[in-house]
C-alpha positions in Angstrom: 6.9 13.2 25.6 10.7 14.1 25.4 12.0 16.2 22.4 14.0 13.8 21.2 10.8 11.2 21.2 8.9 13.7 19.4 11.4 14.1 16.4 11.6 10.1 16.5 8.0 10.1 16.0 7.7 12.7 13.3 10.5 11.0 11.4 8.4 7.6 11.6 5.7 9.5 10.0 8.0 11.0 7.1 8.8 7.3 6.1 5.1 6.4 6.6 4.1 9.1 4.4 6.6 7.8 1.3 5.6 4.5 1.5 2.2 5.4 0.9 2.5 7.8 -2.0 5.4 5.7 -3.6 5.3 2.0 -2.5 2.5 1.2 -5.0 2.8 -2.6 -4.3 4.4 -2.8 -1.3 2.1 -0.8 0.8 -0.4 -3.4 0.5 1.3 -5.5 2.8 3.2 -3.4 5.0 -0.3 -2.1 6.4 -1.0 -5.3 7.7 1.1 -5.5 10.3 1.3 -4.2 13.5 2.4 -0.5 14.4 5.7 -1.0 15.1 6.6 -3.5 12.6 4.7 -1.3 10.1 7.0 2.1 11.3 10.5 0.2 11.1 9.6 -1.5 7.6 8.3 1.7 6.1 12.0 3.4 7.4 13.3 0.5 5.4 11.5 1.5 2.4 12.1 5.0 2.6 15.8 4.5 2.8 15.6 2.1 -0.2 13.6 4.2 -1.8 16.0 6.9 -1.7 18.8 5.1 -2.8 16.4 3.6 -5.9 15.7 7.3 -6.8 19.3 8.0 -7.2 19.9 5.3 -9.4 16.9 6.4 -11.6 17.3 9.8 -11.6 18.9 12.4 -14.1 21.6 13.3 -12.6 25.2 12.6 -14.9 26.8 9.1 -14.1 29.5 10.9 -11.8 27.8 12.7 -9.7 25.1 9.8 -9.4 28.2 7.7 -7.7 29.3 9.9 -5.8 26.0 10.5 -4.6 25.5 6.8 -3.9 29.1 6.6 -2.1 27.8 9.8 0.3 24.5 7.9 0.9 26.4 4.9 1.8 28.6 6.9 4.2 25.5 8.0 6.1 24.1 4.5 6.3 27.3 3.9 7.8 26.9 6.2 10.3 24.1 4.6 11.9 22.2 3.8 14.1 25.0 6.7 16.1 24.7 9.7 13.6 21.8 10.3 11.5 22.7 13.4 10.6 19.4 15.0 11.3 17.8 13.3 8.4 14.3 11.9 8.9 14.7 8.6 7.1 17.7 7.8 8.1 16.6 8.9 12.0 14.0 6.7 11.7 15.8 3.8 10.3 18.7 4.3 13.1 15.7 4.0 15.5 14.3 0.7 14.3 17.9 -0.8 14.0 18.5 0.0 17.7 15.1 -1.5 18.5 15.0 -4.9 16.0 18.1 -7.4 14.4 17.8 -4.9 11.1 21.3 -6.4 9.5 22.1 -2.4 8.3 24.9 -3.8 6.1 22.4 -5.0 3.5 21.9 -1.5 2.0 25.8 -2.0 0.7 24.4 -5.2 -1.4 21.1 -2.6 -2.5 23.7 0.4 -3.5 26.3 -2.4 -4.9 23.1 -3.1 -7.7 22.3 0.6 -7.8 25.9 1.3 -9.2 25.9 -1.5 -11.4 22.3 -0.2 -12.9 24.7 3.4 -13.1 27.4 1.9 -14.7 25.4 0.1 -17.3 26.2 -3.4 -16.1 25.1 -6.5 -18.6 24.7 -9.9 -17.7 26.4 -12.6 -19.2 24.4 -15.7 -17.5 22.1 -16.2 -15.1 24.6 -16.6 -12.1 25.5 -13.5 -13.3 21.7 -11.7 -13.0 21.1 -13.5 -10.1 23.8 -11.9 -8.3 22.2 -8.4 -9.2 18.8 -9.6 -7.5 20.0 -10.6 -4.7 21.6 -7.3 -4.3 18.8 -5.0 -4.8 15.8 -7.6 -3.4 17.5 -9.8 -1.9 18.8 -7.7 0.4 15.5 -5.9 1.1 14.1 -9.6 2.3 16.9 -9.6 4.6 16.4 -6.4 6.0 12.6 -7.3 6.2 13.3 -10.4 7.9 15.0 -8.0 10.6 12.2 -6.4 11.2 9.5 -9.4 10.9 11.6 -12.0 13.7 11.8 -15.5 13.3 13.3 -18.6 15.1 14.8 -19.9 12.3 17.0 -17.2 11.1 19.7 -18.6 8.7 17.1 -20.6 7.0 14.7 -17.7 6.7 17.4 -15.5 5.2 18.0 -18.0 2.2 14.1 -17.8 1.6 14.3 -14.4 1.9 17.1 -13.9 -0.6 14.9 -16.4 -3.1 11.5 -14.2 -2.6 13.5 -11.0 -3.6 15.0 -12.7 -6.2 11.5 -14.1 -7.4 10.3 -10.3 -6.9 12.9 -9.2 -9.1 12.6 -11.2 -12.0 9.2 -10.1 -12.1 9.8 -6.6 -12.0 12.8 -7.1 -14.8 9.9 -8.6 -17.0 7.6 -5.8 -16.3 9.6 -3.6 -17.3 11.5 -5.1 -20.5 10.9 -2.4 -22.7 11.1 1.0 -20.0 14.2 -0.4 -19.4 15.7 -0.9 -23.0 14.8 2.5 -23.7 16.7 3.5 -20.7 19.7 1.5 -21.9 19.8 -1.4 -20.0 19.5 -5.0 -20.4 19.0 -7.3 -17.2 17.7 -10.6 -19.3 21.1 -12.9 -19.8 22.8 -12.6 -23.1 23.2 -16.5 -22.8 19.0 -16.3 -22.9 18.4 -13.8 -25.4 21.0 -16.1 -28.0 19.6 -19.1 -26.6 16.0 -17.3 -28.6 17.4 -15.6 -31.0 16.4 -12.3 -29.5 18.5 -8.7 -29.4 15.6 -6.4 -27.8 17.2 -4.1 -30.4 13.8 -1.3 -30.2 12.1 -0.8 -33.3 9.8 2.3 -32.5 7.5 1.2 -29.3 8.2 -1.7 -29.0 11.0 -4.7 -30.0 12.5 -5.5 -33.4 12.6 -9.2 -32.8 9.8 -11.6 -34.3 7.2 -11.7 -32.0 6.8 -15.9 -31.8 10.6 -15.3 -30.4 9.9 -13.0 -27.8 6.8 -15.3 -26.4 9.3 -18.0 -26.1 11.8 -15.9 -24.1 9.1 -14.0 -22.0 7.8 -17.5 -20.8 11.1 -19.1 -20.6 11.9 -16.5 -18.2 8.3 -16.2 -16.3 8.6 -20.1 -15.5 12.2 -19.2 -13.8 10.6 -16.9 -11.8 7.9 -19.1 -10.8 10.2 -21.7 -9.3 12.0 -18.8 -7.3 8.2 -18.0 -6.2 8.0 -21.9 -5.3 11.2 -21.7 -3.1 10.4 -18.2 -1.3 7.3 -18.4 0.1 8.8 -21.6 2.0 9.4 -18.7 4.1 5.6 -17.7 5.5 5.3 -20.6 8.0 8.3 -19.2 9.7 6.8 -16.3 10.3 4.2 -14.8 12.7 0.5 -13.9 11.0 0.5 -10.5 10.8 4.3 -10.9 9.2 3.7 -13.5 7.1 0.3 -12.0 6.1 2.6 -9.1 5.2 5.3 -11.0 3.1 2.3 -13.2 1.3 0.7 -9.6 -0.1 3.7 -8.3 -1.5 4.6 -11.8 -3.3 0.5 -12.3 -4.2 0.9 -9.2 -5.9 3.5 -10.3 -7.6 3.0 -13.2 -8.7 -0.2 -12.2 -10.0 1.7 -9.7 -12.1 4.0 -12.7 -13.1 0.7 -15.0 -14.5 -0.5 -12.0 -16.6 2.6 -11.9 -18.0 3.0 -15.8 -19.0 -0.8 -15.6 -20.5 -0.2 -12.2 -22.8 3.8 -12.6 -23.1 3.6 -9.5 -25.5 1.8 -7.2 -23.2 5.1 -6.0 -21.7 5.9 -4.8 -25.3 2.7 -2.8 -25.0 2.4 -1.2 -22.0 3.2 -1.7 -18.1 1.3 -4.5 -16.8 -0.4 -3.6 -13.5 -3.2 -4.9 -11.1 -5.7 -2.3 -10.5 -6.2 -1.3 -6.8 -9.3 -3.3 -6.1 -7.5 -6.4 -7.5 -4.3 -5.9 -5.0 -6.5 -5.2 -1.5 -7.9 -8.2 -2.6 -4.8 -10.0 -2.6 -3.8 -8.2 0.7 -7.0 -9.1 2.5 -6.8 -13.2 1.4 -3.4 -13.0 2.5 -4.5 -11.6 6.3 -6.8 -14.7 6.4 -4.2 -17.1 5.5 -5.8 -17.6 2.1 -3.1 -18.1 -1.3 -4.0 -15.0 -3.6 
């Protein structure tokens, strides 16, 4: 084994290694498929990942741009110059080895700066541009590493699944987020309910009969996003579409918890325990809905 094989591997491993201490959901999934597949998509996540981490983290709003325009450089640079960087090595690997379409990390940063510059959504169009940017793009990037013969169709079902995935997440997370200053949910849907998510301690100041109706409201959109993207697993091979049916089954399961206990996101962070979500993953391996 060549020196140069032997740094590829090791970078592989790196990305292996964050998926499974940081991809709590995701990571269901990606261990289903096969070794190669499973290397290139965990490089994907890593990448993302660090990107995500930027967004989130405490750094001043300046420096977390310019951190974000120097990451986008690098990503740039590839699959030529990684820099010496494991993620990036072993993302530059997988690229030269599957269609990964590289240019959908400048749609993931795109979100990440909004999320930095404290972006607020008019109208839906306006949130559903955001989605597609920071999961839409990752199907895209996953349907790079997956294959299919239909590959323009695929990527619009892609786009929708990421988009279902992140209305989900946006949900989830209704009040982390408020208390971290922003506001995905459409101004046009929190007038449309008479909602502010102005925070009142813990939780939301707005009567609670109002925040069912807009929790639901927007758990039904997602749903019909759910309906449209997983149009997607027939196009794909088992072990992919096994894959892509864990993640959403996760998901989705999230999403119906949700719609039954609107007000639990006001409580807490909804979550499936592990049990619940290698359950999904092993139904979805046997071509079973979750």
């Amino acid at each position: 084994m060549t020196t140069t094989t032997t740094r590829t591997e090791a970078a592989y491993r790196h990305c292996e290694l964050i998926t499974r201490a940081q991809a709590a959901n995701f990571a269901y999934g990606i261990r289903l498929l096969p070794a190669p597949k499973r290397r290139a998509l965990s490089a994907i996540y890593a990448a993302a990942r660090r990107v995500d981490d930027i967004g989130d983290g405490t750094l001043p709003p300046d420096e977390k741009l310019d951190a974000l325009a120097r990451t986008r450089a690098a990503l740039h640079r590839l699959p030529e110059d990684s820099g010496g960087d494991p993620v990036l090595a072993a993302l530059g690997d997988a690229a030269t080895r599957m269609p990964i379409p590289l240019t959908a990390f400048d749609e993931l940063i795109d979100g990440c700066v909004a999320d930095v510059t404290g972006h607020r959504y008019d109208t839906f169009d306006d949130l559903l541009w955001y989605c597609r940017c920071v999961a839409g793009s990752i199907g895209r990037l996953s349907l790079g590493v997956f294959g299919t013969g239909q590959p323009d169709r695929a990527a619009l079902l892609a786009d929708a699944l990421g988009v279902a995935l992140q209305l989900t997440n946006i949900l989830r997370d209704l009040v982390e987020d408020r208390v971290g200053a922003r506001v995905y949910l459409p101004a046009e849907d929190l007038d449309r309910f008479g909602c502010t998510l102005r925070l009142d301690g813990a939780g939301f100041a707005d009567p609670p009969e109002r925040l069912v109706e807009l929790v639901r409201f927007q758990a039904a959109r997602a749903e019909r996003w759910y309906d449209v993207g997983l149009q997607l697993l027939p196009m794909l091979d088992r072990r992919s579409a096994a894959c892509t049916a864990a993640m959403a089954g996760i998901y989705r399961r999230l999403l119906t918890r949700i719609a039954a206990d609107p007000l639990a996101v006001t409580r807490s962070r909804v979550s499936l325990p592990g049990w619940e979500k290698a359950w999904v993953a092993a139904r979805a391996l046997v071509g079973r809905d979750a």
